[in-house]
GUDO-344623 format. One record per atom (N, C-alpha, C, O, CB): residue in three letters; x, y, z. Coordinates in pm, whole numbers, padded with zeros to 5 digits, always signed. Glycine has a CB too. Example, Ala and Ser with C-alpha at 12.3 -4.5 7.8 and 13.67 -1.06 7.14 Angstrom:
ALA+01319-00569+00780;ALA+01230-00450+00780;ALA+01320-00330+00780;ALA+01424-00332+00846;ALA+01131-00447+00905;SER+01285-00225+00708;SER+01367-00106+00714;SER+01290+00003+00787;SER+01341+00114+00804;SER+01408-00060+00572;
***
This chain:
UNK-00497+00311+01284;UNK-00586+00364+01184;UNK-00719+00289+01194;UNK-00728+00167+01209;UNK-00525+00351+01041;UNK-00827+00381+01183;UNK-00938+00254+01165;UNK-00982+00200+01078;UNK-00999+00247+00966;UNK-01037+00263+01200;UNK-01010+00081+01120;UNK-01058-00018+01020;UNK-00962-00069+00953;UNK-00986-00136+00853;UNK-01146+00028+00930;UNK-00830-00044+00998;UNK-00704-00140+00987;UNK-00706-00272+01024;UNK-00761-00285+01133;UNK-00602-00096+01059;UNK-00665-00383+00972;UNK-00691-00496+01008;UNK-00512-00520+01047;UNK-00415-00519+00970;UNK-00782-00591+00886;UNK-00519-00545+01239;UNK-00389-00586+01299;UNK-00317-00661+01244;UNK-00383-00730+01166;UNK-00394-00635+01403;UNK-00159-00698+01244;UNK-00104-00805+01213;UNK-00125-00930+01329;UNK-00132-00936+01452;UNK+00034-00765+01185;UNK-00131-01035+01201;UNK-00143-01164+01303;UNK-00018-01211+01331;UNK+00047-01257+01238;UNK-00224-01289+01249;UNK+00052-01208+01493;UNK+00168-01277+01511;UNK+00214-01403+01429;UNK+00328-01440+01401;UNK+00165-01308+01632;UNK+00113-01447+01405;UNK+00145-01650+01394;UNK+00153-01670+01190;UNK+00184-01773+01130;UNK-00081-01792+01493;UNK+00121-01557+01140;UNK+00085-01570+00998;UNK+00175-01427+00975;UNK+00169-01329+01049;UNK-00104-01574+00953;UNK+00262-01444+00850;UNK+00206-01308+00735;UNK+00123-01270+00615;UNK+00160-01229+00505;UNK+00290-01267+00682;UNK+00010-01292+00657;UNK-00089-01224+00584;UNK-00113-01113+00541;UNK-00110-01104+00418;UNK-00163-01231+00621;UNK-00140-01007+00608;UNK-00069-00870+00610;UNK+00012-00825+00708;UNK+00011-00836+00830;UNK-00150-00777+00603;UNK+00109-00754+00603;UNK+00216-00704+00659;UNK+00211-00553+00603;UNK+00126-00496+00534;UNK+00344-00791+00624;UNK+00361-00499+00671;UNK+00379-00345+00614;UNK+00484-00373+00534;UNK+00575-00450+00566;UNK+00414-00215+00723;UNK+00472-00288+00383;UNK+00571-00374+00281;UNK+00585-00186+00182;UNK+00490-00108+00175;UNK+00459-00573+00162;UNK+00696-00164+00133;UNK+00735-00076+00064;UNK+00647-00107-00101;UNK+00629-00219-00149;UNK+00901-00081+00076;UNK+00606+00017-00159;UNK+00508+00018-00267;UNK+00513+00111-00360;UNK+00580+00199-00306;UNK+00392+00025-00224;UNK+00480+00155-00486;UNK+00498+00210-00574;UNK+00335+00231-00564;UNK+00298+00114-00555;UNK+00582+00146-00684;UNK+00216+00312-00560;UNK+00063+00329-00535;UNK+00029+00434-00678;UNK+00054+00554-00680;UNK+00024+00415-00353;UNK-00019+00372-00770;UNK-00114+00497-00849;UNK-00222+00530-00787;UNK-00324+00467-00761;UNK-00171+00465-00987;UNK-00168+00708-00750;UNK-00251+00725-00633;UNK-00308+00892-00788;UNK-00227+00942-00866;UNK-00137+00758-00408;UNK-00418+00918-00782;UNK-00491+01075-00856;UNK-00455+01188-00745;UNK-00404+01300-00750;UNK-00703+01072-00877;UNK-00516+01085-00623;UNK-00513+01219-00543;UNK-00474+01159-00451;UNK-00536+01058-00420;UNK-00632+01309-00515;UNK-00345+01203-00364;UNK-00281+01186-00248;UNK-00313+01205-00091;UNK-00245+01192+00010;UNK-00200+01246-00271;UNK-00435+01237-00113;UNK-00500+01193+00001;UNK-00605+01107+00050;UNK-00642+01148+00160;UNK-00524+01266+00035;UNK-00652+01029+00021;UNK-00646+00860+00024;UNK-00598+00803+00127;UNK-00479+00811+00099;UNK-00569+00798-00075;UNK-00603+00744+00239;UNK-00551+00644+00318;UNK-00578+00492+00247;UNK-00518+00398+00300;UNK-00617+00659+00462;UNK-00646+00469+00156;UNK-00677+00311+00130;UNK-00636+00306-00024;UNK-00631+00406-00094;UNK-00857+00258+00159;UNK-00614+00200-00060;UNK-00591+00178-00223;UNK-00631+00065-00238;UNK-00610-00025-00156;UNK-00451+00185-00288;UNK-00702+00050-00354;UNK-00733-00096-00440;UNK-00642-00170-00449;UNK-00545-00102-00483;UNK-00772-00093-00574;UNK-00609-00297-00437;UNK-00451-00422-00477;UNK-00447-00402-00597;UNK-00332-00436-00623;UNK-00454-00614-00456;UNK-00521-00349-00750;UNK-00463-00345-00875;UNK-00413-00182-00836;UNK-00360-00147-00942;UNK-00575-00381-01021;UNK-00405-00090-00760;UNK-00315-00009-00773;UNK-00194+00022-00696;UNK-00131+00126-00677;UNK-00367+00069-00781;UNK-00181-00101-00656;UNK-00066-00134-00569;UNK+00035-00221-00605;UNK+00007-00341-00614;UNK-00106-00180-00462;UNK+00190-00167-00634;UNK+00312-00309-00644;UNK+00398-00269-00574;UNK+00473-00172-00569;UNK+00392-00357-00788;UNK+00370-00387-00499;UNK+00503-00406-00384;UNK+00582-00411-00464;UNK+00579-00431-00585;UNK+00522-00529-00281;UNK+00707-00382-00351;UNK+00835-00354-00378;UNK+00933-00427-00266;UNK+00903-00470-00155;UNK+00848-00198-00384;UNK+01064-00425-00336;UNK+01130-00524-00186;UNK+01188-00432-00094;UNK+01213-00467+00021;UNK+01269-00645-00219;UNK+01217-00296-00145;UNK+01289-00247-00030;UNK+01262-00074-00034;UNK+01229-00058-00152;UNK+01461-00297-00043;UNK+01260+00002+00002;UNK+01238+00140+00000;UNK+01317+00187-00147;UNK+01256+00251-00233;UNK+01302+00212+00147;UNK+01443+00150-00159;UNK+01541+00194-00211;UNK+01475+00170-00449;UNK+01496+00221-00559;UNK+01702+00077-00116;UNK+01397+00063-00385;UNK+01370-00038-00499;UNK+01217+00056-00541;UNK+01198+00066-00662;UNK+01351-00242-00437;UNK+01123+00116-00460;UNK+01028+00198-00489;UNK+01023+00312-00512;UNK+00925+00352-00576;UNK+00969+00196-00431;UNK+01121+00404-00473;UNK+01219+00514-00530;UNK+01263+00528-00626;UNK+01277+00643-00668;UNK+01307+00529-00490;UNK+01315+00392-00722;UNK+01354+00351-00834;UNK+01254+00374-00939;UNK+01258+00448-01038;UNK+01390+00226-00823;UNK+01162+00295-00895;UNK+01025+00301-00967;UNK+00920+00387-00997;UNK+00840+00380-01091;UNK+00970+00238-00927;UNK+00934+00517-00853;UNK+00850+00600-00873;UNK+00857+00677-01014;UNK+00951+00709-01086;UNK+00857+00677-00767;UNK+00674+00698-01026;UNK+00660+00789-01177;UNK+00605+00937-01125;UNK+00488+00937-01163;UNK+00525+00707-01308;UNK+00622+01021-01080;UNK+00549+01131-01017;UNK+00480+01198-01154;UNK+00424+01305-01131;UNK+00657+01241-00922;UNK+00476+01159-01275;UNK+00434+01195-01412;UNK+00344+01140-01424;UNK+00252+01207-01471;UNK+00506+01178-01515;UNK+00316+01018-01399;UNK+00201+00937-01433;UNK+00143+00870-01265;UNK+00104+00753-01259;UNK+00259+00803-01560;UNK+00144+00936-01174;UNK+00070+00966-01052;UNK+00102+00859-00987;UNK+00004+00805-00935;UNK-00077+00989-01058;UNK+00249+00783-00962;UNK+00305+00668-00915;UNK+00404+00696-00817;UNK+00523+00703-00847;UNK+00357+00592-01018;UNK+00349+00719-00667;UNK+00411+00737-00563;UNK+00485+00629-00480;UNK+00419+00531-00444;UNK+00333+00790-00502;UNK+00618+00639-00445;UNK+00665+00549-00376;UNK+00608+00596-00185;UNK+00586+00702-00127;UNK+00841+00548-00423;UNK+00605+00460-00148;UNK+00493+00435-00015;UNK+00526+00350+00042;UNK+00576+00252-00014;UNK+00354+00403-00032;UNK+00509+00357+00184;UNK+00474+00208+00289;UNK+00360+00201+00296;UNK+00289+00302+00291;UNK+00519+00195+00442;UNK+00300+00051+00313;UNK+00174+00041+00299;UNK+00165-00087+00386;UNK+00261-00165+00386;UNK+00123+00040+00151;UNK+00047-00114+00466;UNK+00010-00235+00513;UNK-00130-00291+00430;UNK-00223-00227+00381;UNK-00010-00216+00671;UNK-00101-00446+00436;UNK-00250-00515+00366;UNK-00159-00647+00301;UNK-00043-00664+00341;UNK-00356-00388+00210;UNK-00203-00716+00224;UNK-00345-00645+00210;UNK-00457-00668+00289;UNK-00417-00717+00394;UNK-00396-00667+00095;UNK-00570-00657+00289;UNK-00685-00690+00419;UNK-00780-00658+00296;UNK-00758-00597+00192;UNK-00698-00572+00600;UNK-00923-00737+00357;UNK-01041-00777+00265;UNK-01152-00683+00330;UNK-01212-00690+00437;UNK-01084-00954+00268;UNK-01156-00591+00221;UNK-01252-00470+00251;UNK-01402-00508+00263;UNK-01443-00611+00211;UNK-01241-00360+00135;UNK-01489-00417+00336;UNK-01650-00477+00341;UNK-01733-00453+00227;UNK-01856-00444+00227;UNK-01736-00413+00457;UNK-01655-00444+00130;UNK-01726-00471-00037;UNK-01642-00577-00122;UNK-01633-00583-00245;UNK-01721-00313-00142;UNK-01567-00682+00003;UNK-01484-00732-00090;UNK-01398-00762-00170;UNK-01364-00871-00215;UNK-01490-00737-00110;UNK-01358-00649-00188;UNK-01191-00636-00252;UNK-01063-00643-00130;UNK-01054-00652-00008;UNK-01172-00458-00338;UNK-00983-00633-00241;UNK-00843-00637-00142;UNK-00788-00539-00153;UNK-00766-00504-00269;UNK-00738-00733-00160;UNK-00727-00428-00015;UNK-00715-00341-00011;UNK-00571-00291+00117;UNK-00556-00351+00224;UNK-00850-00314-00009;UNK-00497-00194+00082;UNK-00370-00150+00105;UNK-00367-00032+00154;UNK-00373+00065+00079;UNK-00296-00153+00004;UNK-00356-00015+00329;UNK-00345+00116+00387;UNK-00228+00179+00371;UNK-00121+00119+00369;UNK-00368+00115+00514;UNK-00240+00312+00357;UNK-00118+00393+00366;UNK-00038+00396+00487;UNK-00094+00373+00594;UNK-00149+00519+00342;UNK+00027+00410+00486;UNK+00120+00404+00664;UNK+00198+00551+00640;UNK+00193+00637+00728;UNK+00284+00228+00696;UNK+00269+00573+00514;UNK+00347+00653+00474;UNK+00371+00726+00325;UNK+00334+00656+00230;UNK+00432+00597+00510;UNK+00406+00808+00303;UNK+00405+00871+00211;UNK+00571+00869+00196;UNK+00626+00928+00289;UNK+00322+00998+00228;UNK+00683+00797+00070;UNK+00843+00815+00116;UNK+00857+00910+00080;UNK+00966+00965+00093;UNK+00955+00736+00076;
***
């Protein structure tokens, strides 16, 4: 994806991690870190999803430090 920031072998800094995303509109590749909570396992974000109040369960990589500064969470997947 561009403007994905790679994983670093030697660190986990960002990683790809299962997520619960208040997403308006589902097409979006990027999300803000306040609309993002990790989750530990697929099974555990499924749990959580709100499809009522616009809370999609997701894989996501990040977080990574956007060029305005924030911290920010690519989509990888839609579960």
């Amino acid at each position: 994806m561009r403007g994905m920031v790679p994983d670093d072998p030697q660190t986990s800094v960002s990683n790809a991690e299962f997520a619960v995303i208040y997403a308006p509109r589902k097409k979006r590749t990027r999300f803000p870190a306040a609309c993002v909570q990790i989750k530990e396992d697929a099974a555990q974000a499924y749990a959580d999803e709100l499809p009522t109040e616009k809370r999609y369960a997701a894989r996501v990589h990040g977080p990574s430090k956007s060029s305005e500064g924030q911290y920010i969470y690519y989509l990888l997947d839609w579960l």
